[in-house]
C-alpha positions as CSV (number, residue, x, y, z in Angstrom):
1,X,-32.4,-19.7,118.3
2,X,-35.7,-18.2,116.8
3,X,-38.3,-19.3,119.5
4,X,-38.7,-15.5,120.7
5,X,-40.6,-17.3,124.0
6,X,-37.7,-18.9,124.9
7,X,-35.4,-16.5,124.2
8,X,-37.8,-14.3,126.6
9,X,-36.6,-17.3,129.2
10,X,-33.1,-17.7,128.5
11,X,-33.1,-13.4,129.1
12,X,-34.9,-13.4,132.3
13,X,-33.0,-16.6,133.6
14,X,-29.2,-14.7,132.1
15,X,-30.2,-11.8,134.3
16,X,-30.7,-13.8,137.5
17,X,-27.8,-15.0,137.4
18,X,-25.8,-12.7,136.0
19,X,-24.2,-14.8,132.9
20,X,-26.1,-12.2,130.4
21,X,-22.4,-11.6,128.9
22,X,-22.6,-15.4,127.9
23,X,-23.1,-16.5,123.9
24,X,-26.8,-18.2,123.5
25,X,-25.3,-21.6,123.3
26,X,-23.9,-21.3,126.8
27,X,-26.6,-19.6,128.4
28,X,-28.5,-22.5,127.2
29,X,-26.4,-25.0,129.2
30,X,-26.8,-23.4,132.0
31,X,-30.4,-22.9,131.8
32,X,-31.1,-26.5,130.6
33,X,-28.8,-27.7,134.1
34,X,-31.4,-25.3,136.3
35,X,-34.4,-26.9,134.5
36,X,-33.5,-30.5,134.6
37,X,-31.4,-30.0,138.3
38,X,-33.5,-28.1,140.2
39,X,-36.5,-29.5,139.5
40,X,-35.8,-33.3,139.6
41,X,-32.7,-33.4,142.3
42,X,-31.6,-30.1,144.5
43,X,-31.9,-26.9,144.7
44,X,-28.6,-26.8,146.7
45,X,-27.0,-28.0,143.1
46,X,-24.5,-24.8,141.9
47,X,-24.3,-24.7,138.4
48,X,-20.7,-24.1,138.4
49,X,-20.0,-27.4,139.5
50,X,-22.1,-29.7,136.7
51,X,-21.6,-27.5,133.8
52,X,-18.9,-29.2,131.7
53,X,-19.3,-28.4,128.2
54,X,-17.0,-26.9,126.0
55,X,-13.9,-28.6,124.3
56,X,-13.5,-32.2,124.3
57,X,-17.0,-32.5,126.7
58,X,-17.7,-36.1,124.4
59,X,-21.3,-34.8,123.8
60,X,-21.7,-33.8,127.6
61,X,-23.3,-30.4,128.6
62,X,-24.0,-30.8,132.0
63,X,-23.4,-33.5,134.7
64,X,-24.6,-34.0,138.1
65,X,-24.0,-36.3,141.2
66,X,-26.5,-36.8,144.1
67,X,-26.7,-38.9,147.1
68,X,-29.6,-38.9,148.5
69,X,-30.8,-35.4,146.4
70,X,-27.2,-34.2,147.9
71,X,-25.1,-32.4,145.5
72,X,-21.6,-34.5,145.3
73,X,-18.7,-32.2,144.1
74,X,-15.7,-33.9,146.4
75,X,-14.6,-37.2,147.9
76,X,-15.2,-36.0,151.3
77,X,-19.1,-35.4,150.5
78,X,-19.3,-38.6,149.3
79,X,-17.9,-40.0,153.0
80,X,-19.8,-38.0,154.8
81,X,-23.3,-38.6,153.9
82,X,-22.1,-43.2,153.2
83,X,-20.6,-42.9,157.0
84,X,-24.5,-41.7,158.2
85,X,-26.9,-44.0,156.5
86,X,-27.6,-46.0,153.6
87,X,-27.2,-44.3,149.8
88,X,-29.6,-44.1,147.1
89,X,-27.3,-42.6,144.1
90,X,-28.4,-40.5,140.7
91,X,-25.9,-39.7,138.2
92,X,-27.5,-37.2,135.7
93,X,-26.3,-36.2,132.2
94,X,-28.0,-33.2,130.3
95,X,-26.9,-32.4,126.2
96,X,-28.3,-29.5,125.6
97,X,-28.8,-27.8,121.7
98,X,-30.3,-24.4,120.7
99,X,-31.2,-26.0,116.8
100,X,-35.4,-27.3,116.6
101,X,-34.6,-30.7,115.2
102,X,-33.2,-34.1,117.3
103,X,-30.0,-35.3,115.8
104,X,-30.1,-38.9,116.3
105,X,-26.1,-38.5,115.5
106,X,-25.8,-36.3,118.1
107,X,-27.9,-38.8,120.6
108,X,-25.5,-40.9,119.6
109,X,-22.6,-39.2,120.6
110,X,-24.3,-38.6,123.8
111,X,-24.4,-42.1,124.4
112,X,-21.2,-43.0,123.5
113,X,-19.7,-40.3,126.0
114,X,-21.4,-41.6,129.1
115,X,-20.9,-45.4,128.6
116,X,-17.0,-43.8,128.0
117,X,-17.5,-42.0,131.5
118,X,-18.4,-45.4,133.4
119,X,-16.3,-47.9,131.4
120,X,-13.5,-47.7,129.0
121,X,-12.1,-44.3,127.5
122,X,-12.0,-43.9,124.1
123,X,-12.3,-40.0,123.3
124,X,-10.2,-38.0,125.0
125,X,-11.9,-35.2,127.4
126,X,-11.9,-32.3,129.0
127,X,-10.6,-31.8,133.1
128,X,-14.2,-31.7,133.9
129,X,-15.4,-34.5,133.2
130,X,-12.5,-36.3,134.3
131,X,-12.3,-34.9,137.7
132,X,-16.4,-36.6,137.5
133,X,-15.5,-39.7,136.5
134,X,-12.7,-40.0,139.5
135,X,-15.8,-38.9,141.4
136,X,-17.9,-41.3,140.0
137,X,-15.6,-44.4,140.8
138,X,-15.3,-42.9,144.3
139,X,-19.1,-43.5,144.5
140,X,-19.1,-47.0,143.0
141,X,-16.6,-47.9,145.5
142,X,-19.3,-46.8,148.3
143,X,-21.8,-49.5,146.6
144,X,-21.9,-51.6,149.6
145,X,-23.6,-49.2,151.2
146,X,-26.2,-48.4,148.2
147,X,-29.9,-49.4,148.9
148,X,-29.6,-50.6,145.2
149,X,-28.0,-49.5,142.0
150,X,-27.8,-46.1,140.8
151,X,-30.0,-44.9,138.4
152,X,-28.8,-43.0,135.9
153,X,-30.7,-40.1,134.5
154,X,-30.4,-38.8,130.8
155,X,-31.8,-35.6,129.1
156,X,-31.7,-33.9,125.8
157,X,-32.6,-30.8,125.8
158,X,-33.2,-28.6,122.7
159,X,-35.1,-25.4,121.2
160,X,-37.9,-27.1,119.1
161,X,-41.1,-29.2,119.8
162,X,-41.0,-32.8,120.3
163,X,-42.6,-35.0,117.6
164,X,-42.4,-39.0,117.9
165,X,-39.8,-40.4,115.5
166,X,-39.2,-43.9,115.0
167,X,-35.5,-43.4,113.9
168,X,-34.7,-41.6,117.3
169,X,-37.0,-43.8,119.3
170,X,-35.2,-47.1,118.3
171,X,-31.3,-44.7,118.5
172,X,-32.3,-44.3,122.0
173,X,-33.8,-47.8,123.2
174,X,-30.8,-48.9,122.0
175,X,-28.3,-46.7,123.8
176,X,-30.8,-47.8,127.0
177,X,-29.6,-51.0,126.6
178,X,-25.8,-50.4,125.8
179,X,-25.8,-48.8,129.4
180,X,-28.1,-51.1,131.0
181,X,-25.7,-54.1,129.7
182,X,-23.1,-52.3,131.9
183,X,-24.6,-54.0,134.7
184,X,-23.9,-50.8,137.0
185,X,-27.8,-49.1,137.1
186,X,-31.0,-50.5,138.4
187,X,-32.5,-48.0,136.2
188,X,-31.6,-45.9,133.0
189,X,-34.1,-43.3,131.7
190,X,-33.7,-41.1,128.6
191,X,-35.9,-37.8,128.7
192,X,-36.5,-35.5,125.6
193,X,-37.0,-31.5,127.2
194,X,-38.3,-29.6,123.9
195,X,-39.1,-25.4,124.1
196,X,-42.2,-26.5,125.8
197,X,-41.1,-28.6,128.8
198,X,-37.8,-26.2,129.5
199,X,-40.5,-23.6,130.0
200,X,-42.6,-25.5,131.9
201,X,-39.7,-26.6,134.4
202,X,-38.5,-23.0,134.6
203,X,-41.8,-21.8,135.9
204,X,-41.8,-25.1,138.4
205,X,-38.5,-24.1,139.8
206,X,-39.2,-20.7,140.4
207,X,-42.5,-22.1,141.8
208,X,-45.0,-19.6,139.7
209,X,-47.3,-22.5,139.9
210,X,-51.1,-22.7,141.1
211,X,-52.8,-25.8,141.9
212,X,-56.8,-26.7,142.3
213,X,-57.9,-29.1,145.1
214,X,-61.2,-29.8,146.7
215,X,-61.5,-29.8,150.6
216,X,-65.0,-31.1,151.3
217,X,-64.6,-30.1,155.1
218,X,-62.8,-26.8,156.5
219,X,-63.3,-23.7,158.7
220,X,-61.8,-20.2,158.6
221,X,-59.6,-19.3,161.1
222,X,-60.6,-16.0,163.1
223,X,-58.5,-12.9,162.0
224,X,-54.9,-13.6,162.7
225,X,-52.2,-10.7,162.9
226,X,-49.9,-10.8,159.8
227,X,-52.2,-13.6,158.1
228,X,-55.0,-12.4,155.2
229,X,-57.0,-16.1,155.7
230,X,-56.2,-19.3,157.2
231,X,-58.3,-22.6,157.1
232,X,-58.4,-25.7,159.0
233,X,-60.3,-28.3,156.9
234,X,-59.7,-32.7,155.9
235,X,-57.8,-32.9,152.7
236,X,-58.3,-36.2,150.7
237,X,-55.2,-37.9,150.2
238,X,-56.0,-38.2,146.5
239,X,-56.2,-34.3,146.3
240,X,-52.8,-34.0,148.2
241,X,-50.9,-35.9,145.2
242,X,-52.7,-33.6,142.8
243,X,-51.1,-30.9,144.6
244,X,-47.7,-32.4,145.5
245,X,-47.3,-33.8,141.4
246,X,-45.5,-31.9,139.1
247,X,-45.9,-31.6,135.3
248,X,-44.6,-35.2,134.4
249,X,-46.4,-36.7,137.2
250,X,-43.5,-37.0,139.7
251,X,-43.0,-35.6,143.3
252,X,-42.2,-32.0,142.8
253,X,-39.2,-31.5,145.7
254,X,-39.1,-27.5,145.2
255,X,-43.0,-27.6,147.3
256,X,-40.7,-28.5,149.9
257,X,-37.8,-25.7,150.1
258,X,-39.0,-24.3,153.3
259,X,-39.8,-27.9,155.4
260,X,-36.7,-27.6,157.8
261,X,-36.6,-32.0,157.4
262,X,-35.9,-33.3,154.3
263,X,-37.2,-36.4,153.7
264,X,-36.1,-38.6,156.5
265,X,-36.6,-42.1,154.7
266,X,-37.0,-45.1,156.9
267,X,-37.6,-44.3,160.6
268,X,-40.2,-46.0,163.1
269,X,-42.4,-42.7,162.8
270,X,-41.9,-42.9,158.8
271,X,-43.1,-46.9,159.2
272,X,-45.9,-46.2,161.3
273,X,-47.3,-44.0,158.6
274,X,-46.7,-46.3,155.6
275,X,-48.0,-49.4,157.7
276,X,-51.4,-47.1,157.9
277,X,-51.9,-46.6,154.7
278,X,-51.2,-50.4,153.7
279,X,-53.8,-51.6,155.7
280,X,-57.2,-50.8,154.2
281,X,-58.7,-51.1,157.5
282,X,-56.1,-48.7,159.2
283,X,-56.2,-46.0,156.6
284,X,-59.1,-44.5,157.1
285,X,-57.9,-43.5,160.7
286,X,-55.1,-41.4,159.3
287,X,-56.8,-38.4,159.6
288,X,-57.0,-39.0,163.4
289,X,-53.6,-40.4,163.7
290,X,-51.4,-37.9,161.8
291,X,-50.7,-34.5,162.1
292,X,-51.2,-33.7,158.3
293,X,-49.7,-31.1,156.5
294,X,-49.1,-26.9,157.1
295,X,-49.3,-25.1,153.3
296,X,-48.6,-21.3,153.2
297,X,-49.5,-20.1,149.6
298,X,-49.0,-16.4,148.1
299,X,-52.4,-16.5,146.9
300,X,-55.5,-18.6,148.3
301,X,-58.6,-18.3,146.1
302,X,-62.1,-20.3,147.2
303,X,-65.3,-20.7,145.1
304,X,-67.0,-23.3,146.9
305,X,-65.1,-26.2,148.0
306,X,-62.5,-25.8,145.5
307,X,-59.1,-23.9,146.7
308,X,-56.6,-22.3,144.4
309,X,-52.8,-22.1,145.7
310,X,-50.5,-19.9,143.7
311,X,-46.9,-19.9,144.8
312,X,-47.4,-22.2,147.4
313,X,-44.8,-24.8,149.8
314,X,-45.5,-27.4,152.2
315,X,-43.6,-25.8,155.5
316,X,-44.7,-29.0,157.8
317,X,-45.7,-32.8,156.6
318,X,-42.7,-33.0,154.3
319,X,-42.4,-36.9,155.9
320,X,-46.6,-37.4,155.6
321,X,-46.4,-36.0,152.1
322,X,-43.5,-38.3,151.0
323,X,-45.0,-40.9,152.1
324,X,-47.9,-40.8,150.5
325,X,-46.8,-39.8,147.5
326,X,-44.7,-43.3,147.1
327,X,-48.2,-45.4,147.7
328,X,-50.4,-43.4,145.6
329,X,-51.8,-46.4,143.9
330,X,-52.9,-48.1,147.5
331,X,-54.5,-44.4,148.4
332,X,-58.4,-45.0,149.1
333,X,-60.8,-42.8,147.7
334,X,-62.0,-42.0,151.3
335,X,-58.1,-41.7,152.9
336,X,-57.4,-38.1,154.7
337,X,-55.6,-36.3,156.3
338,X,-55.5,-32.8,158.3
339,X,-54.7,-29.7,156.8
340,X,-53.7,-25.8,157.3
341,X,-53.2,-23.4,154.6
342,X,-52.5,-20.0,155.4
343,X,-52.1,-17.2,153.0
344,X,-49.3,-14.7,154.7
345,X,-48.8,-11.2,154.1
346,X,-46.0,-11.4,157.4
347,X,-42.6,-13.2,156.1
348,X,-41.4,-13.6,159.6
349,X,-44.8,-15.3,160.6
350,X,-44.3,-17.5,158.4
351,X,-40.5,-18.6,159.7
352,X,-42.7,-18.6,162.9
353,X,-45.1,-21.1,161.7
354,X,-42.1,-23.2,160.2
355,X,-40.9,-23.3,163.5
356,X,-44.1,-24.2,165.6
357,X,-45.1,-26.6,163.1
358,X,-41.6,-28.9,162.7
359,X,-41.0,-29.5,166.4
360,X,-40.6,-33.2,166.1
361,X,-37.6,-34.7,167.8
362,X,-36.3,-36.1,164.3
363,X,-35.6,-32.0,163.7
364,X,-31.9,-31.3,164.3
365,X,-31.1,-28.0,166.1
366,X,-29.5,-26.7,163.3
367,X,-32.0,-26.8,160.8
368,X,-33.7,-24.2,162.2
369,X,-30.9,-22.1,162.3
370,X,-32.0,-19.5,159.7
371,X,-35.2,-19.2,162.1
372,X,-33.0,-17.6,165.3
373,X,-32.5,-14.3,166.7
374,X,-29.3,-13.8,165.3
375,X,-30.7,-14.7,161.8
376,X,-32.8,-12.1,161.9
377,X,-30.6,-9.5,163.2
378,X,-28.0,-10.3,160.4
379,X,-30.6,-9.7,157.9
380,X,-31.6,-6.4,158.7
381,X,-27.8,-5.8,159.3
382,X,-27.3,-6.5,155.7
383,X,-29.8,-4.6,154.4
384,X,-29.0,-1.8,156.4
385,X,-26.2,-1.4,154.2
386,X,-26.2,1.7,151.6
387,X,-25.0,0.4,149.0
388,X,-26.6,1.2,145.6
389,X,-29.1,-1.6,144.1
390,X,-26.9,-3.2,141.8
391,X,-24.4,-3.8,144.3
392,X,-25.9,-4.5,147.5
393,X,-25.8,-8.0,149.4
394,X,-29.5,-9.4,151.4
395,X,-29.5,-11.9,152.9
396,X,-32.5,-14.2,152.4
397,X,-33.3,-16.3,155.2
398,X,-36.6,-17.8,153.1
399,X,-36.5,-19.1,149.8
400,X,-37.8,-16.9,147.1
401,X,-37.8,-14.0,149.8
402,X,-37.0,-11.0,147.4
403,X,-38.5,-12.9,144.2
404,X,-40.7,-9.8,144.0
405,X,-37.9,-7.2,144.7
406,X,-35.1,-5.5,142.3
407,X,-32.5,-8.6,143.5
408,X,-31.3,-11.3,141.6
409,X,-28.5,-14.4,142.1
410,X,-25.9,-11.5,142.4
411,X,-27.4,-9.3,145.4
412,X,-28.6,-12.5,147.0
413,X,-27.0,-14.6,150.2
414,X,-28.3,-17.2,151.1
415,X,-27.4,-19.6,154.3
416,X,-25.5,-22.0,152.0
417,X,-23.5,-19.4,150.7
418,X,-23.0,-17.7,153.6
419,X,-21.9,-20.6,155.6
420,X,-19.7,-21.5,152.9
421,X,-18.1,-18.0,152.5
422,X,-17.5,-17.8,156.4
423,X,-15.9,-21.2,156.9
424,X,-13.7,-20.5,153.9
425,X,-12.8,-16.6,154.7
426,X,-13.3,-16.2,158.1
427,X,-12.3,-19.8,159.5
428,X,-9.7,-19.9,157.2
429,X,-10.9,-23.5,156.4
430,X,-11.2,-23.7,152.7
431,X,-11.0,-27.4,151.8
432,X,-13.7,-27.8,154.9
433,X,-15.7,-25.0,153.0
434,X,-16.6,-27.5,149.8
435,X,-18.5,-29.4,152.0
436,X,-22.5,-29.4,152.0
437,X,-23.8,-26.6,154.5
438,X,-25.7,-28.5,156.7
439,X,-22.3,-30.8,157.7
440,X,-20.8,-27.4,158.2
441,X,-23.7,-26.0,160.4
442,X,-23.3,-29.3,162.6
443,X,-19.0,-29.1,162.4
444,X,-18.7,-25.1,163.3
445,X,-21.9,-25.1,165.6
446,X,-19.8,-23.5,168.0
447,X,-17.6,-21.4,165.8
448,X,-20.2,-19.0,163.9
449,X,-23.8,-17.3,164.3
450,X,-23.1,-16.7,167.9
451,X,-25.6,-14.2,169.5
452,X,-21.9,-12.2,170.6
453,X,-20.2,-11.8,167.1
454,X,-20.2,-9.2,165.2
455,X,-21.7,-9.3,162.2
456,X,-18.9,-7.1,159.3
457,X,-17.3,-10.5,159.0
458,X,-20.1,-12.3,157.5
459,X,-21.1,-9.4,155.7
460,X,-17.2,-9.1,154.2
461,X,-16.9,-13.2,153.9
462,X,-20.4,-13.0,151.3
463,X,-19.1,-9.8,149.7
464,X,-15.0,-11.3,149.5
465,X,-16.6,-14.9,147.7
466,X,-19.3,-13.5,145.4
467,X,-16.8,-10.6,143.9
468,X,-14.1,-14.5,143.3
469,X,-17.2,-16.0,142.0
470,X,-17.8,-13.5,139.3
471,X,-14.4,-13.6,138.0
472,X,-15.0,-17.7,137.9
473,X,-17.7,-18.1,136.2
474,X,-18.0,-19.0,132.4
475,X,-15.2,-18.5,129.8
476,X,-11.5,-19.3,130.4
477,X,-11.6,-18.6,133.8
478,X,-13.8,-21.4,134.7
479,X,-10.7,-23.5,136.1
480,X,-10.3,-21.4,139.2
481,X,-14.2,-22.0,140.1
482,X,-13.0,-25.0,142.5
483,X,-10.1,-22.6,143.6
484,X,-12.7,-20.1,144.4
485,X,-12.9,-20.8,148.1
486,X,-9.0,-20.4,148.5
487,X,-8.7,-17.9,146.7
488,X,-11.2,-15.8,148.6
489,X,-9.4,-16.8,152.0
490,X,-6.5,-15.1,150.7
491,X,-8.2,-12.2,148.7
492,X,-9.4,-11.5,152.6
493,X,-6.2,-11.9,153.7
494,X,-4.6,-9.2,151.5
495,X,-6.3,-6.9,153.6
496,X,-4.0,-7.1,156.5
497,X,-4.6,-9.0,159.5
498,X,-8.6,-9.9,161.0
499,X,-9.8,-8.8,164.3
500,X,-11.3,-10.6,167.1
501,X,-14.5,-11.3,166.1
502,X,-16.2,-9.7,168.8
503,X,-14.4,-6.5,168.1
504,X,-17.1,-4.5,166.9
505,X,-15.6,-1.2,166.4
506,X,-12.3,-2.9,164.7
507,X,-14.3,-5.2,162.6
508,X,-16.4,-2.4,161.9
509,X,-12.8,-0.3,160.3
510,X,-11.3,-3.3,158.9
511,X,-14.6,-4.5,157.0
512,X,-15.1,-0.6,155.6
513,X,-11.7,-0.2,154.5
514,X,-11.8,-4.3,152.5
515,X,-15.4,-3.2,151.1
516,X,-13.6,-0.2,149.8
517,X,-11.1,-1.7,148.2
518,X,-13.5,-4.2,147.0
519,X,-15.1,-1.7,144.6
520,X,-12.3,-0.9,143.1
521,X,-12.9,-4.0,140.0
522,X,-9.3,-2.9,138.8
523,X,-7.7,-3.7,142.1
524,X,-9.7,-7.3,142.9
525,X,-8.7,-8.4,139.3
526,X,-4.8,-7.5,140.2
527,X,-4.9,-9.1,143.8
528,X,-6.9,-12.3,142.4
529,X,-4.4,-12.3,139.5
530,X,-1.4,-12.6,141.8
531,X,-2.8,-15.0,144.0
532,X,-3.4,-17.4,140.9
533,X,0.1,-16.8,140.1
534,X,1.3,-17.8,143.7
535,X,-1.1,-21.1,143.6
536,X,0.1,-21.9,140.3
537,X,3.6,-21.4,141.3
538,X,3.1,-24.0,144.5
539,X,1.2,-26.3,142.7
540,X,3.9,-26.7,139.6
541,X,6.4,-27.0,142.8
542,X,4.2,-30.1,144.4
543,X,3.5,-32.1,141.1
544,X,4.9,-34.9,142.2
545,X,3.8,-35.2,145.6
546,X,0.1,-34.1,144.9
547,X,-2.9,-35.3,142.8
548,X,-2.7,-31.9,140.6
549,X,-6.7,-32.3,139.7
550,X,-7.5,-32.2,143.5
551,X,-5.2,-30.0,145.1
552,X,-7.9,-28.0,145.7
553,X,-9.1,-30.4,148.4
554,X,-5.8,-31.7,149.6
555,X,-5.5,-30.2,153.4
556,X,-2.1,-31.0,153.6
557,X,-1.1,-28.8,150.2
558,X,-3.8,-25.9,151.0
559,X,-3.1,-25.5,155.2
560,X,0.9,-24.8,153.2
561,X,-0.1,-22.5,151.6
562,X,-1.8,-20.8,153.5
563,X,0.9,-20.4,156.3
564,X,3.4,-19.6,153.8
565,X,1.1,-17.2,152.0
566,X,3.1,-13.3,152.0
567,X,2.1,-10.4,153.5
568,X,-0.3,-8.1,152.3
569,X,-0.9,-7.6,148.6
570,X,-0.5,-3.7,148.1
């Protein structure tokens, strides 16, 4: 690659998350899944899990499922979120090439793979892809409860700058229609990312964004403690899909990271608000029927009536903001709505404001989990921990917490990952542990961040699963990545038995001596090594009984092992 910007990217991005020992080519993958995943479907996508390339990938980089902007790695995900409600689906495909030039060959290839992913198979491929293709006809067998189709989502992404060119324009209209003639989407995009646009996406994600809109009508607040400036003012609705677009003119999700809802699609409160604005009579009372949005920005600047955000989310009005978005071309000229942007200098006044601001009764308890005592308590816990800065765990309750700090992807724990790492190593659920986090916050309400527990164990669970992770990720030992949870359980477990949770001195010894031994790179490689072994070993003893591919997520073959797993490992 000689673009020396991106290369600038692909460092920085290498860093964060800690694949710097990577060749380009791969690095690029991943990068090109962050840009194209994060941006246009979740944030709570792990690159792990989409990034198939590699031998026998038929032209495939990267692949990704989402219901309803969920992340779908396992069949269990996909009951879980069909059993609650209706599903929209995405399937997204990424190629992804470090030359400057489109190959119309190589778009070709492309093509060919996916319309072998969803109908016949030609080319033989790779245990990736077709552990996403059982996936995939899991999903297709959910399609009585799809809203409509799934739309499938197609990028090429590449190191150069996009020019239009007839020969590639007609080579992908034409694969277009090869896939729409499958009669399986509602809709088929194909997207060209050049240098430019993978730069552009990278900054979106990471939100190092600012925005200019103009509030005709606000107020200062008086001095607030822990606040440099807030205003109450009437923002125009046209100016809140300025602010709420991103660079291809679609709704950009990652404004919404700290909004404890997610969208909640069709409700009678979400109704209410669309009927509103479809009425040209109604809509301009919406400034006196809604309760608008809450933006907390980095930056606030003002020269007149114009306000510049830098770095800014939407923390209430996710629902409002959705909404609105979606009938853009109905908004009136005239059409408000209320609006508070604060520019914080006090992180937990912001979690504060998060909380005031989302009481509806559509909130779940759990989603403002992060947002309790205990939360906040574990946090300084972990980073009371001295542990040098290339080794030490934080815990980041809000997003982008310590994007200005010395911590990347490595030091970081977030509440997925936590809640993953817990379920799987202190639970002793594993299988359970694949799930999304916010099914698992709802299943163990009862069984973890409990004002009474100590917290070593969560601090050991993060520390067990992100020293597994590392040995998982990239390279040959990318197989075990979907082993990861299991074999972290009994990693843990080679430490000798666990005490009772709200043991605080003896979790307190037990956790020290694991983190000790957990150090020692040597000694994790040799216990992980052994455990691989012993999976292996009962796997190749089961392969007639068991679905090889997915023994990872069969509870009958993992809750065996487990209770036939040795003693120690020493």
């Amino acid at each position: 690659m000689d673009d020396p910007i991106l290369k600038a990217y692909l460092k920085d991005f290498a860093k964060e998350f800690n694949i710097s020992d990577l060749k380009e080519p791969d690095i690029f993958e991943y990068f090109s899944a962050y840009c194209v995943m994060f941006r246009d479907f979740s944030e709570h996508t792990i690159l792990e899990d989409i990034v198939v390339g590699g031998g026998l990938d038929s032209g495939i980089d990267s692949l990704g499922l989402y219901l309803n902007d969920i992340p779908i790695t396992t069949f269990s995900q996909v009951d879980e979120v069909s059993s609650r409600q209706k599903i929209d689906a995405d399937f997204c495909f990424v190629q992804s090439k470090t030359s400057r030039n489109i190959s119309a060959a190589e778009i070709g290839s492309f093509i060919q793979g996916i319309k072998e992913f969803f109908g016949e198979k030609y080319m033989p491929t790779n245990e990736h892809i077709s552990e996403k293709r059982d996936l995939s006809s899991y999903v297709f067998e959910k399609s009585v409860k799809m809203r409509f189709k799934p739309r499938l989502h197609l990028y090429y992404c590449y190191a150069g700058t996009y020019k239009a060119d007839r020969v590639i324009e007609a080579r992908v209209s034409a694969g277009k229609d090869e896939l729409l003639s499958l009669n399986l989407f509602s809709d088929v995009r194909f997207t060209f990312l050049d240098s430019n646009k993978l730069q552009e996406r990278y900054q979106e994600v990471n939100l190092r964004i600012e925005r200019e809109i103009t509030i005709n009508e606000y107020a200062a607040l008086p001095p607030i403690n822990g606040i440099r400036q807030a205003y109450l003012g009437v923002l125009p609705c046209k100016e809140l899909i300025k602010l709420l677009s991103n660079s291809d003119g679609k709704l950009h999700k990652s404004l919404f990271n700290e909004n404890v809802r997610d969208f909640l699609s069709r409700n009678p409160v979400n109704d209410e608000i669309e009927k509103t604005l479809l009425s040209t009579e109604n809509q301009s009372r919406l400034a006196a029927l809604n309760n608008g949005v809450t933006i907390v920005a980095r930056d606030v600047r003002i020269v007149g009536k114009k306000f510049t955000l830098g770095d800014f989310q939407i923390v209430n009005g996710c629902q409002t903001s959705h909404i609105v978005f979606a009938n853009q071309d109905k908004i009136l000229s005239d059409t408000s709505l209320p609006v508070k942007i604060i520019e914080a200098e006090d992180r937990e006044l912001v979690n504060e404001v998060v909380r005031a601001t989302n009481r509806q009764t559509e909130v779940k308890d759990e989603a403002f989990v992060v947002l309790s005592d205990f939360h906040k308590k574990l946090e300084r816990f972990f980073l009371s921990i001295d542990d040098p800065v290339d080794y030490k765990l934080v815990y980041e309750r809000r997003k982008r917490q310590y994007s200005d700090s010395a911590y990347t992807s490595k030091n970081i724990v977030t509440l997925t990952f936590l809640t993953n790492s817990f379920v799987s190593c202190f639970l002793e659920n594993p299988v359970d542990a694949n799930d999304y986090y916010g099914v698992l916050l709802r299943r163990y309400n009862k069984d973890m961040y409990i004002d009474n527990h100590s917290m070593w164990p969560y601090l050991l669970s993060a520390r067990v699963l992100k020293e597994v992770e590392k040995l998982c990720t990239g390279g040959a030992k990318k197989n075990l990545w979907k082993f990861r949870f299991i074999i972290s359980l009994l990693l843990q477990r080679s430490f000798g038995e666990k005490p009772k949770i709200h043991d605080e001195k003896s979790q307190k010894n037990y956790t020290i001596n694991a983190l000790n031994k957990l150090k020692d790179q040597k000694e994790v490689i040799r216990r992980v090594k052994l455990i691989e072994k012993i999976i292996a070993k009962k796997i190749s003893s089961n392969v007639e009984k068991i679905d090889v591919r997915n023994a990872h997520q069969d509870r009958k073959f993992v809750e065996t092992l487990i209770q036939e797993w040795p003693s120690p490992l020493e």
